[in-house]
C-alpha positions as CSV (number, residue, x, y, z in Angstrom):
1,X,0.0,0.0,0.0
2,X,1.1,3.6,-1.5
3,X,0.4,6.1,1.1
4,X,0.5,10.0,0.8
5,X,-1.4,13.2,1.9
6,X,-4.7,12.9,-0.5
7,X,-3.8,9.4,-2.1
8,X,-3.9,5.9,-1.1
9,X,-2.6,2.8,-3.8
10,X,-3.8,-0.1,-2.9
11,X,-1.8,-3.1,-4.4
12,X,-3.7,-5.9,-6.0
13,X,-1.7,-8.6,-6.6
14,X,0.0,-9.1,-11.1
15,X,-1.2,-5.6,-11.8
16,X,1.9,-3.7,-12.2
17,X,1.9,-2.5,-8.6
18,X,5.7,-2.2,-8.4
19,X,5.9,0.1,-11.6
20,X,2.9,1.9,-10.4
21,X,4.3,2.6,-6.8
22,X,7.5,3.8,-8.3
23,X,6.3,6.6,-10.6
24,X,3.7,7.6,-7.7
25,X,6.7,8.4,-5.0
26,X,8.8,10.0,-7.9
27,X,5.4,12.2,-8.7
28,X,3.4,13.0,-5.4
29,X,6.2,11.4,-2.5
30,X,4.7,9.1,-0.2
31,X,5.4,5.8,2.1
32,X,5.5,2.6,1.1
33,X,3.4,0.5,4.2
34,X,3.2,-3.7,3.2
35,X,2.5,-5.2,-0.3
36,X,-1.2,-5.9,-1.2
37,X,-2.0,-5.4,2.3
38,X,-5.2,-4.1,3.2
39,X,-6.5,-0.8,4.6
40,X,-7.1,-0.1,8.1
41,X,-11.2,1.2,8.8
42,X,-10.0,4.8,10.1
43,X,-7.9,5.4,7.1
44,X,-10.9,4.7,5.3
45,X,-12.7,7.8,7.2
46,X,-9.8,10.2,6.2
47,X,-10.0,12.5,3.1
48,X,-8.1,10.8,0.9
49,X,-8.9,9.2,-2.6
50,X,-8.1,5.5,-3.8
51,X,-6.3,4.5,-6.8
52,X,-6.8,0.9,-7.4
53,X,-5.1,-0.9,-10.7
54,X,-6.6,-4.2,-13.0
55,X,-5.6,-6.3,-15.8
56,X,-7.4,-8.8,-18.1
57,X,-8.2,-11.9,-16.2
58,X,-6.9,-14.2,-18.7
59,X,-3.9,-12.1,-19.0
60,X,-3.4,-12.0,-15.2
61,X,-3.8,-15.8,-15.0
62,X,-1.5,-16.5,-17.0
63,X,0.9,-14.3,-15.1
64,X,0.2,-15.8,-11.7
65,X,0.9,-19.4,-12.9
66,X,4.2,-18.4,-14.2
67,X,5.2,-16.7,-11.2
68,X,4.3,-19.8,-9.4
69,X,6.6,-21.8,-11.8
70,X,9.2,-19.6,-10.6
71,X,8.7,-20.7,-7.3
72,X,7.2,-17.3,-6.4
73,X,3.7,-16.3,-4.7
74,X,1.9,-16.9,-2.1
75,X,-0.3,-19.0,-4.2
76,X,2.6,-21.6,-5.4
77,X,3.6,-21.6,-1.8
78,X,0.5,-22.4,-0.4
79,X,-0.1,-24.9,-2.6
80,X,3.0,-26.8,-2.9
81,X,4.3,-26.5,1.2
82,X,3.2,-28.8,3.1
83,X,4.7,-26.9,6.0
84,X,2.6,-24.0,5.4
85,X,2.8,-21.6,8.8
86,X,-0.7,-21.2,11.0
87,X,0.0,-18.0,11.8
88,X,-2.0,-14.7,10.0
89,X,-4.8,-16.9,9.0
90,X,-7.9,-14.3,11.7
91,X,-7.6,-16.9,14.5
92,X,-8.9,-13.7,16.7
93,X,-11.8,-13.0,14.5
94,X,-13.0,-16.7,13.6
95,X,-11.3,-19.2,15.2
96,X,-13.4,-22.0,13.5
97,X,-12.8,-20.4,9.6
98,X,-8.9,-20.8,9.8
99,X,-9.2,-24.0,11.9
100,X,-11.3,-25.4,8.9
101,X,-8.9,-23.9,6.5
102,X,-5.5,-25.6,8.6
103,X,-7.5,-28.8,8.3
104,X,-7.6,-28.3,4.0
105,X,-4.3,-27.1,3.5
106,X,-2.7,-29.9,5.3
107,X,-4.7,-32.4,3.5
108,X,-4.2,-30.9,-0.2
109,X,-2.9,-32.7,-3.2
110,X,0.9,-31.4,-3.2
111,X,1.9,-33.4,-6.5
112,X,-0.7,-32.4,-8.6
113,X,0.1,-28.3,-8.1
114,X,4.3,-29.6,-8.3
115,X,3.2,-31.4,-11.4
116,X,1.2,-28.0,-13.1
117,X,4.1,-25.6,-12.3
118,X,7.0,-27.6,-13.6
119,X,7.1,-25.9,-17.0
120,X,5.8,-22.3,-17.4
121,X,6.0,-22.9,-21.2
122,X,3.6,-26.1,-21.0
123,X,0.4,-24.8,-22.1
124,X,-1.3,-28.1,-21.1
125,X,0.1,-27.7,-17.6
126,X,-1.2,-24.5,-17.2
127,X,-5.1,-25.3,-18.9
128,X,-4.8,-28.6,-15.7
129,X,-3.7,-25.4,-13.2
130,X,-6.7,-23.0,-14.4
131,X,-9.1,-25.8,-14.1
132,X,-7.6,-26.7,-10.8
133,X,-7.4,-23.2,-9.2
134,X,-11.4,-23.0,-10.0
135,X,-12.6,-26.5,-9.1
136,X,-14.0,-26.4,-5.8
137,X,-11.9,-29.3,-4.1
138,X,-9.2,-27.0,-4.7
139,X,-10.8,-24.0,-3.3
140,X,-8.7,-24.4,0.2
141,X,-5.3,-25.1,-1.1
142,X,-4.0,-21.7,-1.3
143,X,-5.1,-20.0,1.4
144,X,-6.5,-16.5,1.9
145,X,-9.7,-17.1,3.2
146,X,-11.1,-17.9,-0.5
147,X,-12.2,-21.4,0.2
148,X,-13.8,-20.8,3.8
149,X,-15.4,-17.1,2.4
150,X,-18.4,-19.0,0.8
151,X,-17.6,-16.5,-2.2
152,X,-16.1,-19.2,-3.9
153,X,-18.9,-20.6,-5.5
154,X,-19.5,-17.6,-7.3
155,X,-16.3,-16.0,-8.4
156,X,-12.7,-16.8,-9.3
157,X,-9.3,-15.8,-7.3
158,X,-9.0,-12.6,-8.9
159,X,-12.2,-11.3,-8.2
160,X,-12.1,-12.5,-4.4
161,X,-8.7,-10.7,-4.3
162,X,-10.2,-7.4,-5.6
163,X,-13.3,-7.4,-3.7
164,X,-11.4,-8.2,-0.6
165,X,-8.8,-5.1,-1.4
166,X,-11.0,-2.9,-3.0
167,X,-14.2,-3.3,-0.7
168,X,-13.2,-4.0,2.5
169,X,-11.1,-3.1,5.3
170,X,-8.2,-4.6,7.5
171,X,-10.0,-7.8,10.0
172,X,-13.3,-7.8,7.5
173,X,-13.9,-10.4,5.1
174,X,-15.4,-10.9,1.7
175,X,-19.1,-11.9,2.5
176,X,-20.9,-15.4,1.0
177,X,-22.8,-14.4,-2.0
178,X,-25.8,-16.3,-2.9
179,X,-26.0,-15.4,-6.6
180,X,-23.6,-13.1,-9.0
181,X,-26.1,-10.2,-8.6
182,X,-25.3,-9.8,-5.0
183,X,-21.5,-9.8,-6.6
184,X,-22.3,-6.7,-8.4
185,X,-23.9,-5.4,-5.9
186,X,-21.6,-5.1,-2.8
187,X,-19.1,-4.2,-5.4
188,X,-21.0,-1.1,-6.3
189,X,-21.5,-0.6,-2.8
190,X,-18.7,-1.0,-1.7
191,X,-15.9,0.0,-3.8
192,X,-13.2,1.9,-2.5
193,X,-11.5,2.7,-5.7
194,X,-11.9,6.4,-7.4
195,X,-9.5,6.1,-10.2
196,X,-8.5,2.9,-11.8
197,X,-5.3,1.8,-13.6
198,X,-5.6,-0.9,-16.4
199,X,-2.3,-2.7,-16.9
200,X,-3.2,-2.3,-20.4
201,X,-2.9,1.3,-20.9
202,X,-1.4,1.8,-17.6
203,X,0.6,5.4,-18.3
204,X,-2.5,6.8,-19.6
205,X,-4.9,6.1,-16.8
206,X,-2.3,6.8,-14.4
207,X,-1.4,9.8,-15.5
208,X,-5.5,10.6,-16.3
209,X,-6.3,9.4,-12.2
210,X,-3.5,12.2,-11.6
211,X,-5.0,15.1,-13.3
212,X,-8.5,13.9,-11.9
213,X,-6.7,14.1,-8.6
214,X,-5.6,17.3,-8.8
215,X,-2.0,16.3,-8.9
216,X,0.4,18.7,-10.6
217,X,2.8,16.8,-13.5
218,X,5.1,19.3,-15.0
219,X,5.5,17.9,-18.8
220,X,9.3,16.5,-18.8
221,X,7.6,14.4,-15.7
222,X,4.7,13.2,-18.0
223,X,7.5,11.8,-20.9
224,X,9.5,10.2,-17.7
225,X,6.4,8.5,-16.7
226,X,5.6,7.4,-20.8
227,X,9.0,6.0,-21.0
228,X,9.5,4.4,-18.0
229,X,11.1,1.1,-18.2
230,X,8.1,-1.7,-16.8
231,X,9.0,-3.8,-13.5
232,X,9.0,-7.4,-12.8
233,X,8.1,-8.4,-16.6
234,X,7.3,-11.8,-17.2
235,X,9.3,-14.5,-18.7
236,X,7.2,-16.6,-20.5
237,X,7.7,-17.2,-24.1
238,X,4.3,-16.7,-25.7
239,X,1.6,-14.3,-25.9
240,X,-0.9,-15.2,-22.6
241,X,-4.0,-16.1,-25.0
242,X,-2.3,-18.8,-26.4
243,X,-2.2,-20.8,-23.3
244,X,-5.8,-21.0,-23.2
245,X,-8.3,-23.3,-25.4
246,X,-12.3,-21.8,-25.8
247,X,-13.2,-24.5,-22.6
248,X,-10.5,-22.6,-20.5
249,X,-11.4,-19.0,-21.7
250,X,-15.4,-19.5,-21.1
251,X,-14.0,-20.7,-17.5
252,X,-12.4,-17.9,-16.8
253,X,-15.0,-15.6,-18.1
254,X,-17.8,-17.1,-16.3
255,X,-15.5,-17.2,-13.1
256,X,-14.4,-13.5,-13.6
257,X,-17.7,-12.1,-14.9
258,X,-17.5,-8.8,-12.7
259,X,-13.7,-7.8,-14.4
260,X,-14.7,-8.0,-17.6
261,X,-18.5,-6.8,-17.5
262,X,-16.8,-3.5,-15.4
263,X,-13.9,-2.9,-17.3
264,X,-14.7,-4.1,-21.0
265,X,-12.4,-6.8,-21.2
């Protein structure tokens, strides 16, 4: 989490945060508090706006899995450690929800998530890991509250991540949904976010969120931010639509109905 005076980035997880964080101290100075953490209820309260960024689901699958194959994330480490630490999983607030989840992640299927992340330029491994990561007797294996949240049955990883960044505070939880209209709805609710950042055209809606903002950019700071160098690129070898076939990208669609219905994707 980017904090300054009137402005607040909240990190969600593959969407550029790093580069996005960077040209924000340069620009408007700030502190840099935890990485995709969440923010606390009273910083809610404060006058200060919320810049939030996205990327196309399929795009940011894609991205996640080969990360994982890199032996990075917390969703590769979840998944494959069988070792995986109790601590930080809101024994305070629900005692029974992480006991349940303890009791999933010790009992998970470590060699099939080894066996999907052994080759980040195996499409086949990574349609086996998309169906995987959305099948419910997976739901637990990584963590974060997504298999206990009842949300699950509704919407996909990236959706639960940005509805529990965007929506909700520090020690609250996604809420079960009941149908994909409820989805929408806290989401429109409750949404945090004033400006958003697509990874897609990233300098233009950053530097748009900016001016909305009220932010002064003199114009040699503008061609800085245009030619920045990106961070953290990724090191697969093909373009991320190619890993998919039309079973795996109606999957992802259906899963992460709310990204692409909000942004166009």
């Amino acid at each position: 989490m980017f904090v300054s005076d009137n402005i607040i980035f909240l990190e969600l997880h593959k969407t550029a945060c790093t580069h996005i964080r960077e040209i924000l101290m340069d620009v408007v100075g700030g502190s840099f508090i935890g990485k995709h953490n969440k923010v606390p209820r009273a910083m809610i309260e404060e006058n200060v706006s919320f810049i939030g960024s996205v990327r196309n689901p399929l795009d940011w699958y894609v991205s996640l899995w080969s990360y994982g194959c890199d032996g990075k994330g917390s969703v590769y480490t979840n998944s494959t450690n069988g070792n995986r630490s109790v601590m930080g999983l809101g024994w305070k607030q629900d005692a029974k929800v992480a006991f349940k989840e303890v009791w999933h992640l010790r009992n998970k299927n470590q060699n099939a998530w080894e066996r999907v992340y052994s080759d980040r330029n195996n499409k086949k491994n990574f349609r086996e890991w998309i169906r995987m990561i959305n099948a419910p007797e997976f739901y637990y294996d990584f963590g974060e509250g997504y298999g206990v949240s009842g949300a699950a049955e509704h919407i996909g990883l990236l959706t639960f991540r940005y509805l529990d960044l965007f929506c909700t505070a520090k020690n609250e939880r996604v809420p079960p949904f009941l149908n994909l209209a409820e989805v929408a709805d806290f989401e429109q609710k409750k949404c945090l976010i004033r400006n958003f950042v697509r990874n897609e055209s990233l300098e233009k809606d950053l530097l748009q969120a900016l001016d909305d903002l009220n932010v002064v950019i003199k114009e040699e700071q503008r061609e800085k931010i245009i030619q920045r160098p990106k961070s953290n690129t990724s090191k697969r070898s093909a373009n991320y639509i190619d890993y998919y076939d039309k079973d795996t990208i109606d999957l992802v669609r259906d899963r992460e109905s709310l990204i692409f219905d909000k942004f166009g994707y």
